[in-house]
LOTORDREN-763092 format. One line per field, with one value per residue (C-alpha): x, z, y; residue number from 1. Coordinates in steps of 0.05 Angstrom, whole numbers. Layout:
x = [X / ...]
z = [Z / ...]
y = [Y / ...]
resi = [NUM / ...]
//
This chain:
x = [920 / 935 / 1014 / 996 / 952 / 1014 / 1056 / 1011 / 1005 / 1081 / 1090 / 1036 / 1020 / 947 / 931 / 964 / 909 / 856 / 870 / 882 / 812 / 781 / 808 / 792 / 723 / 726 / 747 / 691 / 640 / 663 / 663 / 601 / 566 / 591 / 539 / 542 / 483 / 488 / 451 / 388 / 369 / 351 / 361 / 303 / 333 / 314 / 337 / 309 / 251 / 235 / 244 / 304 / 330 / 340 / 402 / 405 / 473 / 535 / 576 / 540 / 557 / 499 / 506 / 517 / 453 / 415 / 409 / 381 / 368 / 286 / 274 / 322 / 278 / 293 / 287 / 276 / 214 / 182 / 130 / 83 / 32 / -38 / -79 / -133 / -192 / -270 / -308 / -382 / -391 / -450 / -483 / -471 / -420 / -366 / -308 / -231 / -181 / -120 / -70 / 5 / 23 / 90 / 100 / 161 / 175 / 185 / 182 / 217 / 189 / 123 / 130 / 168 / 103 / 52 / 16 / 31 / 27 / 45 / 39 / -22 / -52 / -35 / -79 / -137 / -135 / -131 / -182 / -235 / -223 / -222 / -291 / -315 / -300 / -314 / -387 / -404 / -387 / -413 / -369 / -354 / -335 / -286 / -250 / -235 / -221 / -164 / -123 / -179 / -190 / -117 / -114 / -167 / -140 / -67 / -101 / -130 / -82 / -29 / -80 / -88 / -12 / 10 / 1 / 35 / 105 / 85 / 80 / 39 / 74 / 37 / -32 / -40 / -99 / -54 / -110 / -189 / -221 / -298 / -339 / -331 / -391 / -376 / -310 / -344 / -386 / -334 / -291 / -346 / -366 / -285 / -292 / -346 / -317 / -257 / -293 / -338 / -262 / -234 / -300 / -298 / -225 / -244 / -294 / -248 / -187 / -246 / -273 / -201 / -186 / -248 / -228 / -164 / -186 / -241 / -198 / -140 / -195 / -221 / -141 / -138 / -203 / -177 / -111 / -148 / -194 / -136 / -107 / -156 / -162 / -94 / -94 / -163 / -131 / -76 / -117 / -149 / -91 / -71 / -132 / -134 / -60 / -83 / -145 / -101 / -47 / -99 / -137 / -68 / -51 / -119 / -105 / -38 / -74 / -131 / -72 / -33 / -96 / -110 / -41 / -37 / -101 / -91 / -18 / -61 / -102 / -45 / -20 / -87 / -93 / -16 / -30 / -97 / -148 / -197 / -272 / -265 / -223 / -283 / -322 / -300 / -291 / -367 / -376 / -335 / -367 / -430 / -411 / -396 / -460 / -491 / -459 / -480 / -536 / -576 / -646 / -646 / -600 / -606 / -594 / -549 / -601 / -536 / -527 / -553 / -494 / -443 / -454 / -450 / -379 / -372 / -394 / -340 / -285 / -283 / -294 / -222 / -196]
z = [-354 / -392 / -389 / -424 / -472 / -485 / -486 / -543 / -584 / -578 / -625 / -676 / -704 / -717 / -645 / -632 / -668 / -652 / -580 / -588 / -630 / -572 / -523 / -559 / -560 / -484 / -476 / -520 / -486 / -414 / -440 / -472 / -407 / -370 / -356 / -325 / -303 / -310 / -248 / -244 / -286 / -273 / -315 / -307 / -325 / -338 / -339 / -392 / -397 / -335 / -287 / -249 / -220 / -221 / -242 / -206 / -212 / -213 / -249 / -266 / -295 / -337 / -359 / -439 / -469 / -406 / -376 / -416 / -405 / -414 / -410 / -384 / -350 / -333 / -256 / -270 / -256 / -329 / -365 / -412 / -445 / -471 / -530 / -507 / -489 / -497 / -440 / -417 / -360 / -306 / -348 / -408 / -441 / -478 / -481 / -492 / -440 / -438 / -381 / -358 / -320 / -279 / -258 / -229 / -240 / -175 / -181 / -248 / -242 / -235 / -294 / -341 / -322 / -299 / -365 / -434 / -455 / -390 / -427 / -464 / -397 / -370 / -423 / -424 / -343 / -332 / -399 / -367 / -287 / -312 / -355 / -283 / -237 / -293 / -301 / -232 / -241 / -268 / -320 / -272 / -222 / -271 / -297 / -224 / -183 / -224 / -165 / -135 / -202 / -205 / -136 / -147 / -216 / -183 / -124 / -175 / -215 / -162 / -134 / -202 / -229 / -167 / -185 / -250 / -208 / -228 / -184 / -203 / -170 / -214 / -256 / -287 / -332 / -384 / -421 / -411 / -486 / -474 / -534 / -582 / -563 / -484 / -500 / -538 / -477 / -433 / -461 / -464 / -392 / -379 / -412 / -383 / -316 / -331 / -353 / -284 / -246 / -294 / -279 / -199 / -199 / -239 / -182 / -129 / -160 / -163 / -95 / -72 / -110 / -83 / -16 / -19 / -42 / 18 / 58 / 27 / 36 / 110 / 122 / 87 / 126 / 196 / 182 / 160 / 225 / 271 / 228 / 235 / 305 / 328 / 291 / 335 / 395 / 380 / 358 / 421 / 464 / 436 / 444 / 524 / 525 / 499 / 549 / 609 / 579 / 570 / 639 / 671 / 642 / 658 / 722 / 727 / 703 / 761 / 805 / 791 / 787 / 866 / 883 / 853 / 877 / 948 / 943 / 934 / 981 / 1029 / 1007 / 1017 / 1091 / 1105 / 1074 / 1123 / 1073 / 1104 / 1086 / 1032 / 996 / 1013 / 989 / 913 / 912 / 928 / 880 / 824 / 838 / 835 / 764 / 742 / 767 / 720 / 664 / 662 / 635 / 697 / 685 / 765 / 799 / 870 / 903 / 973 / 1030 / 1045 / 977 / 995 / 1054 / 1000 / 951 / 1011 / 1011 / 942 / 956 / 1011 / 974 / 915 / 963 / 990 / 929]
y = [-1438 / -1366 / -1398 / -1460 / -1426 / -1380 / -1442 / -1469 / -1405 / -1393 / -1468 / -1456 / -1383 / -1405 / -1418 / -1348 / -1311 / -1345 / -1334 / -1258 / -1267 / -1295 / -1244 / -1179 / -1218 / -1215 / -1154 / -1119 / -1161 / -1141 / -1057 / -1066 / -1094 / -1042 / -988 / -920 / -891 / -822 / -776 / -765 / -809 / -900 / -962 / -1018 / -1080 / -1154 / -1226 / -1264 / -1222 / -1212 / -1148 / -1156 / -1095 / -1018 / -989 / -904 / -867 / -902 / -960 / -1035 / -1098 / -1131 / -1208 / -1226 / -1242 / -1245 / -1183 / -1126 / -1053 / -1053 / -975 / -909 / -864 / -786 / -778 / -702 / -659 / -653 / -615 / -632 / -577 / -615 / -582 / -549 / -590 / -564 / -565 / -540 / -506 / -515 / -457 / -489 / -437 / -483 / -459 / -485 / -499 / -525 / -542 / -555 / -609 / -615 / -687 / -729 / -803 / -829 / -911 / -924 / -1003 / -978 / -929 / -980 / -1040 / -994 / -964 / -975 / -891 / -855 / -789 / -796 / -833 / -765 / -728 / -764 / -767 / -685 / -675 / -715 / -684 / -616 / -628 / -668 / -602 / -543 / -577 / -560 / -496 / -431 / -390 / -324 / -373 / -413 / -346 / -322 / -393 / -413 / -435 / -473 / -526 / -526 / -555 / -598 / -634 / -638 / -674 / -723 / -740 / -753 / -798 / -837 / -838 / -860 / -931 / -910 / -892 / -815 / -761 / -694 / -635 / -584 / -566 / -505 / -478 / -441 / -414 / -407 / -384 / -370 / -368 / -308 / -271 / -276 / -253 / -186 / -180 / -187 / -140 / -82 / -104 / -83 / -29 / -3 / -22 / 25 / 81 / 73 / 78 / 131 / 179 / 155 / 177 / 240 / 250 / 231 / 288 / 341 / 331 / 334 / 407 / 432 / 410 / 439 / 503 / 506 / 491 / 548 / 599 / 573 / 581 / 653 / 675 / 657 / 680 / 757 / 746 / 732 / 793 / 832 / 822 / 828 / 894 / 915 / 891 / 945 / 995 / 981 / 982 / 1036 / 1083 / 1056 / 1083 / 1155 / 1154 / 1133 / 1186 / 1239 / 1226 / 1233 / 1290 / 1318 / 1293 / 1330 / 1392 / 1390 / 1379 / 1431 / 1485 / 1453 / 1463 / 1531 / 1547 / 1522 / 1563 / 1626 / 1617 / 1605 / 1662 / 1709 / 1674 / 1693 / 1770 / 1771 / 1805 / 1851 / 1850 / 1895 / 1846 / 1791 / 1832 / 1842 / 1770 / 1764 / 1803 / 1775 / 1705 / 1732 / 1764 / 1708 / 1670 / 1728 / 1710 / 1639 / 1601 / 1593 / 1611 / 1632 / 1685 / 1682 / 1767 / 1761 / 1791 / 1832 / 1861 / 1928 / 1921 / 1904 / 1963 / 2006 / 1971 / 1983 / 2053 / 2067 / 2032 / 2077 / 2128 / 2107 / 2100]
resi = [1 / 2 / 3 / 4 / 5 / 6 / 7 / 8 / 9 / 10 / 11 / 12 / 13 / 14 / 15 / 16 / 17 / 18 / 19 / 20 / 21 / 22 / 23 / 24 / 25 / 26 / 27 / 28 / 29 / 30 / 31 / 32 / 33 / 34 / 35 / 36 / 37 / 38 / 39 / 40 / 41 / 42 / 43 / 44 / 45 / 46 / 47 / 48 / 49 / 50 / 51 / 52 / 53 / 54 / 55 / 56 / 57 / 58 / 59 / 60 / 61 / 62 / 63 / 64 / 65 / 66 / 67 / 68 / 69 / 70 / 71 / 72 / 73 / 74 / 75 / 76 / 77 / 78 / 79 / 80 / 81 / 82 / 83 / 84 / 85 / 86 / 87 / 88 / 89 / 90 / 91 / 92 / 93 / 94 / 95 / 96 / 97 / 98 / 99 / 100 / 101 / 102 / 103 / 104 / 105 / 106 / 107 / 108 / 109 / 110 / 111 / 112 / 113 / 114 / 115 / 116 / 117 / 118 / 119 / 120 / 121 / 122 / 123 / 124 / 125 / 126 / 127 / 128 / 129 / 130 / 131 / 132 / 133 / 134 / 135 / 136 / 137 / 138 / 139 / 140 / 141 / 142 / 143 / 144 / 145 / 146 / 147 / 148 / 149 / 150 / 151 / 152 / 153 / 154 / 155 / 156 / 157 / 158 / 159 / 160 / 161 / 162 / 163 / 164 / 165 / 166 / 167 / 168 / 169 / 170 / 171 / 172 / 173 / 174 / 175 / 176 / 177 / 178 / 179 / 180 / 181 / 182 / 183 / 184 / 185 / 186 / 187 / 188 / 189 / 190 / 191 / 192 / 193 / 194 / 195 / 196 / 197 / 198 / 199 / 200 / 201 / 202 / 203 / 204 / 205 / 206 / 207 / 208 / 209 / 210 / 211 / 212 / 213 / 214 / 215 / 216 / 217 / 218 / 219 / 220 / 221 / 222 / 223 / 224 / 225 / 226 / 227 / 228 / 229 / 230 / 231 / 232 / 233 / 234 / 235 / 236 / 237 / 238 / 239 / 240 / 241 / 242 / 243 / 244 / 245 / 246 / 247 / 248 / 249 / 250 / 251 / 252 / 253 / 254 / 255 / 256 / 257 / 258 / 259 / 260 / 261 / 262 / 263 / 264 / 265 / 266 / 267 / 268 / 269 / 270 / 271 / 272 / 273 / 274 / 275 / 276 / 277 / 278 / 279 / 280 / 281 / 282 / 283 / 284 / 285 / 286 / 287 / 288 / 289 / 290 / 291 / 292 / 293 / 294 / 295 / 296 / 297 / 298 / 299 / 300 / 301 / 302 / 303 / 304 / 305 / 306 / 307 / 308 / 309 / 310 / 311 / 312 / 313 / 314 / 315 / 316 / 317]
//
């Protein structure tokens, strides 16, 4: 067929641009109904105006006038931040929130058919579950369980988006704004809580010092008694040594005096004295009995005997 066609265009000129007319036509119709679907991200596409299929990554060929891209949808995990939204708390203490949500489009047929405003669905969905769960609580319990309404919300909404092809990964409470007057409070109640750790710190370092130093001085004072002891043990020691030292050499001395005195007598036994000699020694003792402090002198019965010794001695001499 393209031969005859040729055939005919090759005898009038006429025929010859109309038919490169027509095929430039076909050409630009074939490249524009080729699609590539970029990653990450899904074409929903219908046939005369109904849904027809799902384009995800890759090459596709749509029909002329029949098929038609309805909606490109992002794949990716995205964020949306909502104004903040007033709310009362079981106390009754309004006060402003507002959240984060991280969600994921995971049906793109639901999400093109499912809801009219995904986004704004979104809003008004989290706005009205956070004023459900911060009713039934108190305000303390709202500033400190941040984790636990985020939990609950996310649980929630992924239960109410799912229909919409939308899946909540993510809630966060970005801000929580109390009134003006409960912030004032709160901040001096802060305060006032610092000051009560600053002074129990304070306390803490003194108590610390004072332990430190009682316990430098218990160390000093055992270390001068163990001093102190060691040096009466030595002064001790050595007073024992001069006793034992002196008692010895008292010892020697009583020794010696025996020894000299027994070596004297040995020597008056070997020399045989004769009862004169006795006698003067008698005498000499009893001299020196005299001389003490006895308050009683005791006379020999033989004393008149002995100076009639006397009397013949000096006689002999």
């Amino acid at each position: 067929m393209l031969t005859a066609l040729l055939t005919v265009a090759d005898s009038n000129p006429v025929t010859l641009t109309v038919f490169l007319i027509l095929l430039l036509i076909l050409v630009g119709l074939i490249v524009a109904n080729l699609k590539v679907v970029p990653q990450s991200q899904s074409y929903v596409v219908e046939r005369l105006g109904t849904y027809h299929d799902t384009w995800t990554a890759g090459i596709h060929v749509k029909i002329p006038f029949i098929d038609r891209i309805a909606k490109q949808i992002s794949l990716k995990e995205q964020v949306v931040d909502f104004p903040p939204q007033p709310v009362i708390t079981k106390d009754n203490v309004t006060m402003q929130i507002d959240t984060v949500v991280f969600y994921q489009i995971t049906d793109s047929k639901l999400y093109a058919y499912g809801v009219e405003f995904p986004l704004s669905a979104i809003e008004n969905l989290s706005a009205t579950t956070l004023r459900n769960i911060i009713g039934e609580i108190e305000l303390d319990q709202t500033l400190t369980s941040r984790d636990t309404i985020n939990s609950q919300i996310r649980s929630i909404l992924d239960v109410a988006t799912d229909p919409w092809g939308i899946k909540v990964n993510r809630v966060e409470l970005k801000n929580i704004l109390p009134p003006r007057e409960i912030q004032d409070a709160m901040e001096k109640q802060m305060k006032a809580e610092r000051e009560r750790r600053e002074s129990i710190l304070r306390a803490e370092g003194d108590k610390a010092s004072r332990i430190l130093v009682a316990e430098g001085q218990k160390e000093s004072q055992i270390l001068q008694a163990e001093g102190e002891k060691a040096s009466a043990i030595l002064r001790a020691e050595a007073v024992r040594e001069t006793k034992i030292r002196e008692a010895e050499g008292e010892a020697q001395a009583i020794l010696r005096v025996q020894e000299a005195t027994a070596q004297a007598i040995g020597y008056i036994n070997d020399a045989h004295p004769g009862e004169a000699y006795l006698t003067l020694q008698r005498l000499q003792a009893l001299a020196n009995v005299a001389n003490g402090q006895a308050t009683k002198l005791i006379i020999p019965s033989d004393l008149q005997g002995v100076a009639g010794l006397v009397a013949s001695a000096k006689e002999m001499l």
